[in-house]
DRENPAMAR-673474 format. One line per 4 residues: number of its first residue (from 1); for each residue x, y, z of N, C-alpha, C. Coordinates in steps of 0.02 Angstrom, whole numbers. Layout:
REM DRENPAMAR-673474
NUM = X/Y/Z/X/Y/Z/X/Y/Z | ...
REM end
This chain:
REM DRENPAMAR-673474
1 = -1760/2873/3142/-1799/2813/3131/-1758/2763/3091 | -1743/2689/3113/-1726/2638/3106/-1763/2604/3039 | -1734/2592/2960/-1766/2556/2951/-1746/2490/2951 | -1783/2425/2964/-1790/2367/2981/-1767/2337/2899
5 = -1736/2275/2905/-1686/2263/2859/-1723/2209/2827 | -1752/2179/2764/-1797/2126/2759/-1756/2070/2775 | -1790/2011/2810/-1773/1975/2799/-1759/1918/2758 | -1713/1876/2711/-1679/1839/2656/-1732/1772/2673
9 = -1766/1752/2621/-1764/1674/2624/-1698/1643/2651 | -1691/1568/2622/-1617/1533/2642/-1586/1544/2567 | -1643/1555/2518/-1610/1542/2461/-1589/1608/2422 | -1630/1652/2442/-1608/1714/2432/-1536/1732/2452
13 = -1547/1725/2509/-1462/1749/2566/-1411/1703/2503 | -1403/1622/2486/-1350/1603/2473/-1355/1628/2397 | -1420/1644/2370/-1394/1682/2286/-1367/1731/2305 | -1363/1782/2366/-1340/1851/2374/-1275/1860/2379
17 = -1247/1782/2411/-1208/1779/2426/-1134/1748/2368 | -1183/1696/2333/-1114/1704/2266/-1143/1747/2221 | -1185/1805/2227/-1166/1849/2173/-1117/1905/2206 | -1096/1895/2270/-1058/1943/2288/-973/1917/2282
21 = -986/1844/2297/-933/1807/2279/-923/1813/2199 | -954/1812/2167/-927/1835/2092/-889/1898/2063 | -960/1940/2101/-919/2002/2078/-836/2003/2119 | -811/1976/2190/-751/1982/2201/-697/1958/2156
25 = -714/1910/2153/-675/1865/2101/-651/1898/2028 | -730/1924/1996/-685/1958/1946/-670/2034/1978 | -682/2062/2030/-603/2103/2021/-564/2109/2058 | -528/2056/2102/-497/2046/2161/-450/1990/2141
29 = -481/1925/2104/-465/1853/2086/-499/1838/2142 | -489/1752/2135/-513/1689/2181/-470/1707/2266 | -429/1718/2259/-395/1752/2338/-441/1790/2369 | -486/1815/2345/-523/1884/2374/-587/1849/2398
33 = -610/1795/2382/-663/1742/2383/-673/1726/2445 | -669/1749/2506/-651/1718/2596/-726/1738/2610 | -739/1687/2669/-823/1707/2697/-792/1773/2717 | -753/1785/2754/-776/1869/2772/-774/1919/2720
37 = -764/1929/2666/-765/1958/2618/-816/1955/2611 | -842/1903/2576/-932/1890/2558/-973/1910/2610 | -977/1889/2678/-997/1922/2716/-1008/2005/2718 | -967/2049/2732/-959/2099/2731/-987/2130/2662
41 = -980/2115/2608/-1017/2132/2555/-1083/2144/2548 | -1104/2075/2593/-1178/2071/2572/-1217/2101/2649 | -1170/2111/2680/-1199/2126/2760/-1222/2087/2801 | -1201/2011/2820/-1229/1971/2849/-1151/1935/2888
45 = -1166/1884/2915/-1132/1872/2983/-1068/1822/2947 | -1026/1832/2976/-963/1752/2930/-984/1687/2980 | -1054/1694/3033/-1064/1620/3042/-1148/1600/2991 | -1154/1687/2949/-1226/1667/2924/-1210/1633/2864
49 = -1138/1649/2833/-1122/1623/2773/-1088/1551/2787 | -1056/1518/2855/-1060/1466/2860/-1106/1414/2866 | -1160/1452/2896/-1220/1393/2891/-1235/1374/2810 | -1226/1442/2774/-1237/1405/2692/-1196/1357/2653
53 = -1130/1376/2676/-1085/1341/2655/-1036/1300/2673 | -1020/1302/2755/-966/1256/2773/-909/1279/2798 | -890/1303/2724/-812/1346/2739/-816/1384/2676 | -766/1397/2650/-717/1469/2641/-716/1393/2559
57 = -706/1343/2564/-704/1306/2503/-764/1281/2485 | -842/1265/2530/-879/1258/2494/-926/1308/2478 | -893/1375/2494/-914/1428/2456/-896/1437/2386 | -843/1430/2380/-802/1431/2312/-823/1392/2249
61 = -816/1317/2292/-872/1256/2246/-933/1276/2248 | -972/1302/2260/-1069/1347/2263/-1039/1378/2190 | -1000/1432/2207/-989/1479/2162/-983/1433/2091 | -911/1414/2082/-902/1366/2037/-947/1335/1992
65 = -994/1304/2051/-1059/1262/2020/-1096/1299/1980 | -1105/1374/2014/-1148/1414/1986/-1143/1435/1930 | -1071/1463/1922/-1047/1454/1832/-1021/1414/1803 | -1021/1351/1830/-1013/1307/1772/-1076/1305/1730
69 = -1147/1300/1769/-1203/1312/1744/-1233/1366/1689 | -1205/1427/1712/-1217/1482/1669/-1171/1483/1600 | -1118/1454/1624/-1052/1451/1563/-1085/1398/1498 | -1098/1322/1532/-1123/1284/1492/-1181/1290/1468
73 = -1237/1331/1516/-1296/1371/1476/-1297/1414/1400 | -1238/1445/1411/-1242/1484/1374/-1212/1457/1314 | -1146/1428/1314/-1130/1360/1260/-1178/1343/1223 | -1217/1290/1268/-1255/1261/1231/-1328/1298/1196
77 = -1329/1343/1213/-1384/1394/1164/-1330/1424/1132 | -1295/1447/1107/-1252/1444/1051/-1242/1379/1004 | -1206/1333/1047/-1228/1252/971/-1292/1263/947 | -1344/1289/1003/-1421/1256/977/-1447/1323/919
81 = -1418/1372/902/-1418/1415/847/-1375/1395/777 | -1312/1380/821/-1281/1349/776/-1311/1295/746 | -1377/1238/745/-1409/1202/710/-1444/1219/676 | -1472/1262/689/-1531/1304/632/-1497/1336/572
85 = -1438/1346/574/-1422/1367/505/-1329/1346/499 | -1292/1389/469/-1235/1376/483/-1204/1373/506 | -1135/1304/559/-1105/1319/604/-1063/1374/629 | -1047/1392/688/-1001/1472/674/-959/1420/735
89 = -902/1410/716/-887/1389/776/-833/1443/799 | -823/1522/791/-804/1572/819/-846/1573/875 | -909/1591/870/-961/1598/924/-932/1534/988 | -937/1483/975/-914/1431/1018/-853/1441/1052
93 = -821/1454/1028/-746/1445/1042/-734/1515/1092 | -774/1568/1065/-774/1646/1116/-811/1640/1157 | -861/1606/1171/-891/1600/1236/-860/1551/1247 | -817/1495/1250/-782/1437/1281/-715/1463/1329
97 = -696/1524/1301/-640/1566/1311/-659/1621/1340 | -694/1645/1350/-730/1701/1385/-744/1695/1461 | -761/1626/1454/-796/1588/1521/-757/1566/1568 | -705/1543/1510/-631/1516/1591/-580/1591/1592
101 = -584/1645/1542/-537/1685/1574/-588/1769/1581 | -618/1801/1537/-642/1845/1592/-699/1843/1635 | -733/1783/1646/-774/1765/1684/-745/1728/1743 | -694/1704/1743/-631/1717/1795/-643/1620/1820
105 = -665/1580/1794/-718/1494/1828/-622/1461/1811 | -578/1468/1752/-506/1458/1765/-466/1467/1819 | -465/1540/1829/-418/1560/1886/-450/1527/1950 | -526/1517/1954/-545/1501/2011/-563/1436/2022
109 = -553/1398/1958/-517/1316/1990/-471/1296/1990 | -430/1351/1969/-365/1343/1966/-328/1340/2055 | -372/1384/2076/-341/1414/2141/-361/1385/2193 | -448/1350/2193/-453/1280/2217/-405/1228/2210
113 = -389/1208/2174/-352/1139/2158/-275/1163/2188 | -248/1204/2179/-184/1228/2220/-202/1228/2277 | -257/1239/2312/-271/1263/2384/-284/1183/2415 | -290/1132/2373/-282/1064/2408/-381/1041/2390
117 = -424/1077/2367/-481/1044/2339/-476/1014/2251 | -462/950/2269/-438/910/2232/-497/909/2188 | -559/920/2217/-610/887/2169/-665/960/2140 | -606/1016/2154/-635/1081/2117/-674/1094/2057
121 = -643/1043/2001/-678/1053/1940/-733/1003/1934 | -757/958/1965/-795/925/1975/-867/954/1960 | -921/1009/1968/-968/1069/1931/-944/1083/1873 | -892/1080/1859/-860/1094/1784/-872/1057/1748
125 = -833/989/1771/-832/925/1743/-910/897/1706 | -944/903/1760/-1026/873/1769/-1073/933/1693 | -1061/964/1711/-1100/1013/1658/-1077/1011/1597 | -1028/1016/1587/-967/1000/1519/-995/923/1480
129 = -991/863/1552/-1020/792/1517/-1101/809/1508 | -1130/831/1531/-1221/862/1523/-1221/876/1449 | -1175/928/1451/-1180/963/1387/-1163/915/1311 | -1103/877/1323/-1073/833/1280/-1157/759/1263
133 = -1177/764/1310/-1212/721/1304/-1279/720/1273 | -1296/777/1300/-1362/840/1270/-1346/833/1181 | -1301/846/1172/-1266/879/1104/-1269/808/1080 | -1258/750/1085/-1235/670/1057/-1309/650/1066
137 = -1368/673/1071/-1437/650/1051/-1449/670/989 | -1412/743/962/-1422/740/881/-1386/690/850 | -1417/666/797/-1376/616/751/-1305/663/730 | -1297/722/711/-1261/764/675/-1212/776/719
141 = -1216/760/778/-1163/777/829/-1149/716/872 | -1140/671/861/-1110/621/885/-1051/607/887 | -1045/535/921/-971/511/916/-921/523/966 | -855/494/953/-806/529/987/-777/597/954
145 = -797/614/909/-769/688/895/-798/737/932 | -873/731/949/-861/788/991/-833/772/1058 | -816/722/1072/-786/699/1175/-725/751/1143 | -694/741/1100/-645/747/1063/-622/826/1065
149 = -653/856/1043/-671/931/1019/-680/971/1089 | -732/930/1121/-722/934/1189/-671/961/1221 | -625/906/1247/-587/909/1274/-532/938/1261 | -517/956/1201/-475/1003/1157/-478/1096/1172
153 = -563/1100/1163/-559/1187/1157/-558/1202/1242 | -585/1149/1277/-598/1156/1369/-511/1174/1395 | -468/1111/1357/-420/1126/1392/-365/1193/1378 | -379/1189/1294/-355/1262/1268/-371/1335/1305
157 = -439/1314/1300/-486/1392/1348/-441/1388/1423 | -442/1332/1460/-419/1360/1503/-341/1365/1534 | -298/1319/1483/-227/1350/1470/-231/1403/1456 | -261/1445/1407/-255/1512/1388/-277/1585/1440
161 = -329/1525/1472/-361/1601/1553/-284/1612/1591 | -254/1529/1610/-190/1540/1630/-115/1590/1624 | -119/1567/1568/-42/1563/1545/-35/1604/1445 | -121/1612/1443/-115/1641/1369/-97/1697/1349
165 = -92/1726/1411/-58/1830/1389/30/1820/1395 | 51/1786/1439/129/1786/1458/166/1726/1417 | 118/1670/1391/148/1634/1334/154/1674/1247 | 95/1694/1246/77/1731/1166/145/1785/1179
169 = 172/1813/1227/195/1883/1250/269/1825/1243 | 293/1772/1264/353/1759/1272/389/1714/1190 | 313/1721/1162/328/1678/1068/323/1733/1022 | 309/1800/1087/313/1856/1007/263/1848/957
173 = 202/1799/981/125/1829/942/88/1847/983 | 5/1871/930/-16/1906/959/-67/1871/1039 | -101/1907/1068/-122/1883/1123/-192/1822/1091 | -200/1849/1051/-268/1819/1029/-268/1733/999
177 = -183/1718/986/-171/1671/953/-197/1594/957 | -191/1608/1054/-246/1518/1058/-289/1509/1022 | -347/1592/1032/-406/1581/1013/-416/1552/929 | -392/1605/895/-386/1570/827/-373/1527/821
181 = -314/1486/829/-292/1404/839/-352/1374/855 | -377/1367/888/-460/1344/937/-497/1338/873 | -513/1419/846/-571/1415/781/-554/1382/726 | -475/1373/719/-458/1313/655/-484/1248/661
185 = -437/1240/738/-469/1171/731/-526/1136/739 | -572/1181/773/-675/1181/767/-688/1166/694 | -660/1228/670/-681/1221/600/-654/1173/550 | -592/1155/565/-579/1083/510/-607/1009/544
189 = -607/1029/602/-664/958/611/-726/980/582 | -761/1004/601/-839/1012/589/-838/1007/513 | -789/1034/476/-789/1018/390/-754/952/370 | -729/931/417/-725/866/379/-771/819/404
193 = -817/815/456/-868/775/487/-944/794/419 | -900/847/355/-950/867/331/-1032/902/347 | -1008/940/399/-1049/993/423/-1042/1063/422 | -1102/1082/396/-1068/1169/360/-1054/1212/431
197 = -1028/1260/398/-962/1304/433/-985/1356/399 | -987/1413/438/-1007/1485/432/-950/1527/399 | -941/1529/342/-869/1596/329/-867/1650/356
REM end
């Protein structure tokens, strides 16, 4: 006896489908990311995953989108703890760094934008300004320091998903070194903007 396979909403099938695209990614990398991969994962057709997506790149951008969302979700409920009492900007800076390298959203715009999708980080981009903007309705967080701060730990985090094990490895420190660098400089801005800082 046959059992009969349920059938997916539309929206079901394409969440099924970048959570299968995720899990490849982190343990395959962004190379491993192809509709027939995803396909085959999730058990459905490489023309069922084109109707969701297009191609093989606006699967990737789905994906992308999807954690830029969860990445900057989770950010920003971290700042929003960080207001209720003292800033930690460790907490910030490890989920900022967490997100572009073992959550793998670096390597995999990285590998867009080499592959000729120019406008890969674009879900990145958009959630990142959400967030910057969200954050600049408190009086306490305004300004250009945070565009500032911004654009500082984003690009650090994801030089470091890159290039941070085989650079730290070729200066003879330790691997962890961006990150600390990162938490200095969080933390001497945020103390000189005169906003407390968590020891």
């Amino acid at each position: 006896m046959s059992i009969a396979r349920r059938r997916l909403s539309p929206e079901e099938s394409r969440d099924n489908a970048l959570e299968a695209a995720r899990a490849l990614l982190l343990e395959s990398g962004p190379q491993a990311v192809t509709l027939k991969a995803v396909a085959a994962r999730i058990g459905r057709t490489h023309a069922n995953l084109l109707h969701h997506f297009g191609s093989a790149a606006g699967l990737q951008k789905a994906l992308i989108a999807a954690m830029a969302d969860s990445i900057v979700g989770t950010i920003a409920a971290a700042v929003m703890r960080a207001r209720t009492g003292d800033h930690d900007p460790r907490e910030v800076v490890d989920l900022t760094f967490d997100a572009f390298g073992k959550e793998g959203a670096g390597a995999l715009a990285s590998w867009m934008i080499l592959s000729g999708n120019l406008d890969a980080l674009d879900p990145i981009l958009a959630a990142i300004h959400g967030l910057v903007d969200q954050l600049a309705e408190d009086q306490e967080m305004h300004g250009p320091s945070l565009r500032e701060e911004t654009l500082s730990l984003v690009l650090m985090a994801l030089g470091d998903a890159l290039l941070g094990g085989p650079m730290a490895s070729a200066l003879e420190l330790p691997r962890g070194t961006a990150r600390e660098l990162a938490v200095q400089q969080l933390t001497a801005s945020r103390l000189a903007a005169g906003l407390p800082v968590k020891a």
